[in-house]
N, C-alpha and C positions, 0 to 999 in steps of 0.2 A: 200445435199451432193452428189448425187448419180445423174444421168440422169433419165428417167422417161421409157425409154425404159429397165432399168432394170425389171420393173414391169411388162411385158408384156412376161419374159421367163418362162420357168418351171425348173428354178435354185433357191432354196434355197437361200438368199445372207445375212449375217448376219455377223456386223463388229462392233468389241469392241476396246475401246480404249486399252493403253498399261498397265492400272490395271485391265482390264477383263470391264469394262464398257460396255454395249452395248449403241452403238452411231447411230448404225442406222440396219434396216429393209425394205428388199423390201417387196411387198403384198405376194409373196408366203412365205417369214419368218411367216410374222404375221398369216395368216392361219396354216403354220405346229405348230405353234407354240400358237394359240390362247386358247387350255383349260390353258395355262397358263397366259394369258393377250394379247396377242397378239402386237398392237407396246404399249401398254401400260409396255413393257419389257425395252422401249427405257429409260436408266439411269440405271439401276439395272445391277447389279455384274453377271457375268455369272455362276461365283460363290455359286451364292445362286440355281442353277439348275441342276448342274449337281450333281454326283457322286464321291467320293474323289479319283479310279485311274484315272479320267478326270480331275477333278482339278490337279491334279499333273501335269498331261502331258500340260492342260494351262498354269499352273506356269512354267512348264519349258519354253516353248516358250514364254511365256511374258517374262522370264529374257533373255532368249538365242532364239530371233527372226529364226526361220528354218521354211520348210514346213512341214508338217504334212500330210500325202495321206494315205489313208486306204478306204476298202469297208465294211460296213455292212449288215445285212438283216434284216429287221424291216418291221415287219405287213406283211410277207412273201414275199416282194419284196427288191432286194437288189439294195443298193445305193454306191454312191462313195463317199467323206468326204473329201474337200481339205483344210486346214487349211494354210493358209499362211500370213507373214508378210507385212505389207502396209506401206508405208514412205509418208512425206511430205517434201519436201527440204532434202530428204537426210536422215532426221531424223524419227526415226521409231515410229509408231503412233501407232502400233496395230494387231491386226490381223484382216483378215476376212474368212470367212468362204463360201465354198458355198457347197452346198447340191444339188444332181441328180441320178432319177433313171438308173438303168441299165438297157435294155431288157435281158431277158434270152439267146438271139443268135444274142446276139453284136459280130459284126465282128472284125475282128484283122488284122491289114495287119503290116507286115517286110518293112517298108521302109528305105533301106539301102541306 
């Protein structure tokens, strides 16, 4: 699915089809993600992993394709979470997800 130089970032990339399916994995998914199977995730419902206010918030973007942006902080470093919809022809296939830490004195600039 994917190019092969996805595999070589330090981005999270994890994309499920438009019933929550996960359809594919780069090698940093399958490491963040490996006490759970790692790409052995690839087919399985995203569903059966999360938590029910995260389910909700998939099923909403599966019915009503938006972005989703939020930062967390897990294992004491904090990350960014971009949840966005993906098309083929036009026709919407899903979401994907990518995952990325933040430094603590990430810079900001105004460019206006």
């Amino acid at each position: 699915m994917a190019e092969k130089w996805v595999d070589g970032t330090n981005v999270v990339i994890t994309v499920c089809d438009m019933t929550g399916k996960i359809i594919y994995m780069n090698d940093q998914s399958a490491r963040q993600f490996a006490k759970y199977g790692g790409l052995e995730l690839i087919g399985r419902s995203l569903f059966d992993y999360h938590p029910e206010p995260a389910c909700k918030k998939l099923r909403e973007l599966l019915i009503t394709p938006k972005r989703n942006i939020y930062t967390i902080i897990k294992n004491g470093k904090k990350k960014m979470i971009v949840q966005s919809p993906w098309y083929k022809e036009e026709i919407f296939g899903g979401l994907v997800e990518l995952s990325f830490e933040l430094p603590d004195d990430i810079p900001h600039f105004d460019r206006s």
